[in-house]
N, CA, C and O atoms as CSV, one atom per row, in Angstrom:
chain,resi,resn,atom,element,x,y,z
A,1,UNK,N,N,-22.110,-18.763,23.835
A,1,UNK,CA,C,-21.765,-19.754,22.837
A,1,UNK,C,C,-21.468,-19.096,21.490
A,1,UNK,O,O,-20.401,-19.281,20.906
A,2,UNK,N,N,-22.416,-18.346,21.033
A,2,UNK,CA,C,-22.208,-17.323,19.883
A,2,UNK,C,C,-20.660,-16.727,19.919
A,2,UNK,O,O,-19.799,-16.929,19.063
A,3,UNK,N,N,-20.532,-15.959,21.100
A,3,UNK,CA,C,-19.464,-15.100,20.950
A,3,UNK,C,C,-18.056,-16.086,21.035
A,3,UNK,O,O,-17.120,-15.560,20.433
A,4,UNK,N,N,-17.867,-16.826,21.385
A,4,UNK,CA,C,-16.967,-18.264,21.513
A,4,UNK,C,C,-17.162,-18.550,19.840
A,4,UNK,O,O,-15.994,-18.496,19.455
A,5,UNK,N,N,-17.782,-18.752,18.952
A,5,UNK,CA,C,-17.637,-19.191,17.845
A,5,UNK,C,C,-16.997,-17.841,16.617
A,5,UNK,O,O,-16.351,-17.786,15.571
A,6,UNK,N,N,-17.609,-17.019,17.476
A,6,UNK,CA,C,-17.202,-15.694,16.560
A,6,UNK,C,C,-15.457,-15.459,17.171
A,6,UNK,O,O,-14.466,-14.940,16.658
A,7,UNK,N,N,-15.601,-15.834,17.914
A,7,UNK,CA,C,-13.989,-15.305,18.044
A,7,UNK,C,C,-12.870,-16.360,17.537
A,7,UNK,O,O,-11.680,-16.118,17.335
A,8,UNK,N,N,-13.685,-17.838,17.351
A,8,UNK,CA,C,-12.744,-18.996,16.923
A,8,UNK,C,C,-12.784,-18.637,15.031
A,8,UNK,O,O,-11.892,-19.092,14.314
A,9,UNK,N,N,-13.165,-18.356,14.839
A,9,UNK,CA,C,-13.661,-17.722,13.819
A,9,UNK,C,C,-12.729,-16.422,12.984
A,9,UNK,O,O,-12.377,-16.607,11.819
A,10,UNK,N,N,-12.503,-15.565,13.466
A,10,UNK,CA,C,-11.577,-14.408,13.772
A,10,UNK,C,C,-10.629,-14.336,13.218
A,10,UNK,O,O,-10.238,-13.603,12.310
A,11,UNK,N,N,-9.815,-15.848,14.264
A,11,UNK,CA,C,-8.500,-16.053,14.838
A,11,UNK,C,C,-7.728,-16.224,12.639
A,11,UNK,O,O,-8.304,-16.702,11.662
A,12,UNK,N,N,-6.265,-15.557,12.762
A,12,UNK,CA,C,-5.614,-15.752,11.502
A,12,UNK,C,C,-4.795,-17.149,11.508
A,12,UNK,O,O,-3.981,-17.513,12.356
A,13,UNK,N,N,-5.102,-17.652,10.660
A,13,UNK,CA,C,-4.413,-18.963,10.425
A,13,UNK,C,C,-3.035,-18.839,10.363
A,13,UNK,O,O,-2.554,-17.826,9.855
A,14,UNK,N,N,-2.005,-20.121,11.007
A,14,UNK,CA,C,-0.993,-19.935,11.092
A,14,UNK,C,C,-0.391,-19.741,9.714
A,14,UNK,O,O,-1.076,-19.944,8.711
A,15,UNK,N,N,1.419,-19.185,9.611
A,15,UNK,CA,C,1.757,-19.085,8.437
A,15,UNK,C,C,1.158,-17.897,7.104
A,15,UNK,O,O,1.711,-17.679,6.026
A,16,UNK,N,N,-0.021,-17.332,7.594
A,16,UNK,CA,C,-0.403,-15.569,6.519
A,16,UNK,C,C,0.461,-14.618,7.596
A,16,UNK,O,O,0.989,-14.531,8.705
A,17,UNK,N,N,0.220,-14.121,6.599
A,17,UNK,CA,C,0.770,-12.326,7.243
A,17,UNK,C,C,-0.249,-12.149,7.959
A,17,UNK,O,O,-1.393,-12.581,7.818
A,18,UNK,N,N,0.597,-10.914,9.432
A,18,UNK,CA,C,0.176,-10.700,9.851
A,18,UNK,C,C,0.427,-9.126,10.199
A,18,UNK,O,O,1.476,-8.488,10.112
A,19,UNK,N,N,-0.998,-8.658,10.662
A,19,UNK,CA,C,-0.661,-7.128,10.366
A,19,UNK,C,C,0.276,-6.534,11.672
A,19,UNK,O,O,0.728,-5.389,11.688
A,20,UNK,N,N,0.471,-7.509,12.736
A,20,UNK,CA,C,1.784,-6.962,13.969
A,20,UNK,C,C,3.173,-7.573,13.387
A,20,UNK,O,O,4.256,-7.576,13.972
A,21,UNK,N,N,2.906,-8.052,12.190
A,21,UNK,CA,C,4.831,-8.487,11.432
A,21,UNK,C,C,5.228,-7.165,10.848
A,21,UNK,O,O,6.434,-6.954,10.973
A,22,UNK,N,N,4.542,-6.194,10.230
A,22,UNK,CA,C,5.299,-5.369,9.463
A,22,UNK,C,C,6.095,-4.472,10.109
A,22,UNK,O,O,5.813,-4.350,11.300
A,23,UNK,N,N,6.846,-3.917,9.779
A,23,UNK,CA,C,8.527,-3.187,10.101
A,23,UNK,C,C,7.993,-2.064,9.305
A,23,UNK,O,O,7.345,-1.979,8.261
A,24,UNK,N,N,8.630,-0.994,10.398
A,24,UNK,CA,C,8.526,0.360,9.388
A,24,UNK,C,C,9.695,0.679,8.317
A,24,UNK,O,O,10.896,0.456,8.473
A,25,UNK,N,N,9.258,1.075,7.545
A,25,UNK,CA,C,9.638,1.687,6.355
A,25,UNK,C,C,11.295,1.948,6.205
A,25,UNK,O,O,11.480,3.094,6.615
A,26,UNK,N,N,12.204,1.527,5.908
A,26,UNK,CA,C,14.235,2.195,6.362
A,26,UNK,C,C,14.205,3.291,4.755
A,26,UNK,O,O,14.440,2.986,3.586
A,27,UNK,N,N,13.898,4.312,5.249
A,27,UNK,CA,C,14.708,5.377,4.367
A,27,UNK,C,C,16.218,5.410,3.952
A,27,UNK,O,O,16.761,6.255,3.241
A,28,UNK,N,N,16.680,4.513,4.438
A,28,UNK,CA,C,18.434,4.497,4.235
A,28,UNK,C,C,18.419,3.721,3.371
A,28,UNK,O,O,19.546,3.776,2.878
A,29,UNK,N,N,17.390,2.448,2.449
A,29,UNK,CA,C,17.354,1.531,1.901
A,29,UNK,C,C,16.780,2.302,0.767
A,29,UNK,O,O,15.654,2.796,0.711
A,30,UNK,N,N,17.952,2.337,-0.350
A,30,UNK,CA,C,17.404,2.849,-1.836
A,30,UNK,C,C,16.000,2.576,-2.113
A,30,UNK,O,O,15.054,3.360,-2.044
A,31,UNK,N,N,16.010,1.306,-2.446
A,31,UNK,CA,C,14.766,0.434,-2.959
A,31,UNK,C,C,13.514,1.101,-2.397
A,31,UNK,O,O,12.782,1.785,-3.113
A,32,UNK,N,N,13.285,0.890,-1.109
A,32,UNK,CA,C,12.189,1.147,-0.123
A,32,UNK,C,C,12.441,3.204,-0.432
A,32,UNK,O,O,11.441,3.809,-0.046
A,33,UNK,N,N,13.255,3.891,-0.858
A,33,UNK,CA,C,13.234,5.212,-1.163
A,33,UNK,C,C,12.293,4.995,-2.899
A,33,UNK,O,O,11.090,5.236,-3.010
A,34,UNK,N,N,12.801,4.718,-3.566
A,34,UNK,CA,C,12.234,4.602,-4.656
A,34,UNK,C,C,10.950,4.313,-4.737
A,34,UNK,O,O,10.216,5.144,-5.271
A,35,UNK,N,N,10.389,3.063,-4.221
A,35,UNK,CA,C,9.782,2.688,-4.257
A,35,UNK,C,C,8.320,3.754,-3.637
A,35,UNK,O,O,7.388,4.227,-4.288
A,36,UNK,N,N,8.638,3.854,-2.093
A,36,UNK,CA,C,7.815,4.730,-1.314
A,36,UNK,C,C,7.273,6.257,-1.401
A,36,UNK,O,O,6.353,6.821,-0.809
A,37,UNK,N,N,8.249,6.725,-2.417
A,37,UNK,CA,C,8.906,8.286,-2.110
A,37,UNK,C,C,8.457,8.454,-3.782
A,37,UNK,O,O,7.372,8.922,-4.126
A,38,UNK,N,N,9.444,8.009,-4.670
A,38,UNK,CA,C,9.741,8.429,-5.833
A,38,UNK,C,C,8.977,7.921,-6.742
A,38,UNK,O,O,8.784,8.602,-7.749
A,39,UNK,N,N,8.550,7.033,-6.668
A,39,UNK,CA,C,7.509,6.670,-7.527
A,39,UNK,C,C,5.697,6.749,-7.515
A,39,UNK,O,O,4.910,6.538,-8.438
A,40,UNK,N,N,5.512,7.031,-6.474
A,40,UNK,CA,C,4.294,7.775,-6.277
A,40,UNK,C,C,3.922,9.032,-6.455
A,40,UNK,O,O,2.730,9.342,-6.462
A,41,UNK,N,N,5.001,10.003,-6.639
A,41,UNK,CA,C,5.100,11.271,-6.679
A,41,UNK,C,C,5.190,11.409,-8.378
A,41,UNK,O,O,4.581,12.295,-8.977
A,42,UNK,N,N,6.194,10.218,-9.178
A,42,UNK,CA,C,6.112,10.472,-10.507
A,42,UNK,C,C,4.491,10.303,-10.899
A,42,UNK,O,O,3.780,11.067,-11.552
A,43,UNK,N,N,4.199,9.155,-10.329
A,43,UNK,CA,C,2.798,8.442,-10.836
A,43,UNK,C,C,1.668,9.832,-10.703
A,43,UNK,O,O,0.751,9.921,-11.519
A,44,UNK,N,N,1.845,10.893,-9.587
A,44,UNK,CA,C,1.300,11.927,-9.642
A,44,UNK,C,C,1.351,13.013,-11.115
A,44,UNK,O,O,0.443,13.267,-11.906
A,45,UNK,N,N,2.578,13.431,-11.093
A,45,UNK,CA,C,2.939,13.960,-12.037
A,45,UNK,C,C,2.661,13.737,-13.210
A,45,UNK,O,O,2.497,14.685,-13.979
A,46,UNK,N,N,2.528,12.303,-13.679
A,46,UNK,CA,C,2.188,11.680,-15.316
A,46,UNK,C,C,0.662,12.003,-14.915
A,46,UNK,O,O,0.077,12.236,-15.972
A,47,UNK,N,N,-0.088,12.097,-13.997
A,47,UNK,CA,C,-1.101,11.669,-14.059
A,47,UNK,C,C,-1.424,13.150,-14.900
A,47,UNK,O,O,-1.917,13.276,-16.021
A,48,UNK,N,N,-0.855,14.471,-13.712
A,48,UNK,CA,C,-1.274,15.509,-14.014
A,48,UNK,C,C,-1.413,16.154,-15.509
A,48,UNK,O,O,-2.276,16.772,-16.133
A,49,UNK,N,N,0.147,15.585,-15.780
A,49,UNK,CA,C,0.591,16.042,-17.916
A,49,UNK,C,C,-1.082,15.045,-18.220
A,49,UNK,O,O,-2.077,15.712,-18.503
A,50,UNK,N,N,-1.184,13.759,-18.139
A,50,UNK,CA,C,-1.852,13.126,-19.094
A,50,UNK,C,C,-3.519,13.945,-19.243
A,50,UNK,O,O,-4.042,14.311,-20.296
A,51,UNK,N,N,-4.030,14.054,-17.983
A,51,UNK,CA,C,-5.246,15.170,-18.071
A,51,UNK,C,C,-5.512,16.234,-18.291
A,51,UNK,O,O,-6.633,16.603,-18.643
A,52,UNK,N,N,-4.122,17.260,-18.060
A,52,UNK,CA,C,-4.185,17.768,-19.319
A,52,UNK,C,C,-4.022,17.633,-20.325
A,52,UNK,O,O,-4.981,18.157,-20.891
A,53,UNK,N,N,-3.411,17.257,-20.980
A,53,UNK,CA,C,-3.280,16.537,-22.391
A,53,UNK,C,C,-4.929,16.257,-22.996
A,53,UNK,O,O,-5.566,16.577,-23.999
A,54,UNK,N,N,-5.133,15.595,-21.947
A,54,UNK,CA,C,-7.172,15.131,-22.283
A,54,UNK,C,C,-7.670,16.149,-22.751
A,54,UNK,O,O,-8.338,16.338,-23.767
A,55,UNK,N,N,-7.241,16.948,-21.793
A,55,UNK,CA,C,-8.867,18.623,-21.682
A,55,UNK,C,C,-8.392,19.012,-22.803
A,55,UNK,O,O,-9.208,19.305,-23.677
A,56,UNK,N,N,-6.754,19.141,-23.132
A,56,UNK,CA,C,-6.482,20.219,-24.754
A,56,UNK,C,C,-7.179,19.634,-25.758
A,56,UNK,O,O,-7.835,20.238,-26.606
A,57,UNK,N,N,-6.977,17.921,-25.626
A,57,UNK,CA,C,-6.834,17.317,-26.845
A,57,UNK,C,C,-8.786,17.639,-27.286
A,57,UNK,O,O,-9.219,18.042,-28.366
A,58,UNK,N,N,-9.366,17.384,-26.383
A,58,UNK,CA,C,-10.848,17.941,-26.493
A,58,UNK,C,C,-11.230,19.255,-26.993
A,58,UNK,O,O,-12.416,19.580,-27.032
């Protein structure tokens, strides 16, 4: 009975996302390049200048 309630329970309501909808990634699609690729790598980079910047400015 337990395990019958835990699994009604579980279940994702119709209409949310679901994690077997997503599509992999199209590298041929600018956006999804930018987005995936190029902007995480800047966000690295600023990070690196800004901490140093910290340690000098100390």
């Amino acid at each position: 009975m337990i395990n019958t309630a835990y699994k009604l329970l579980a279940q994702l309501p119709l209409g949310t996302p679901n994690p077997d909808d997503n599509t992999p990634i199209d590298f041929t699609d600018p956006f999804d390049v930018i987005v995936f690729v190029i902007l995480p790598i800047l966000m690295v980079i600023f990070y690196v200048i800004w901490k140093k910047k910290q340690k000098n400015n100390k």
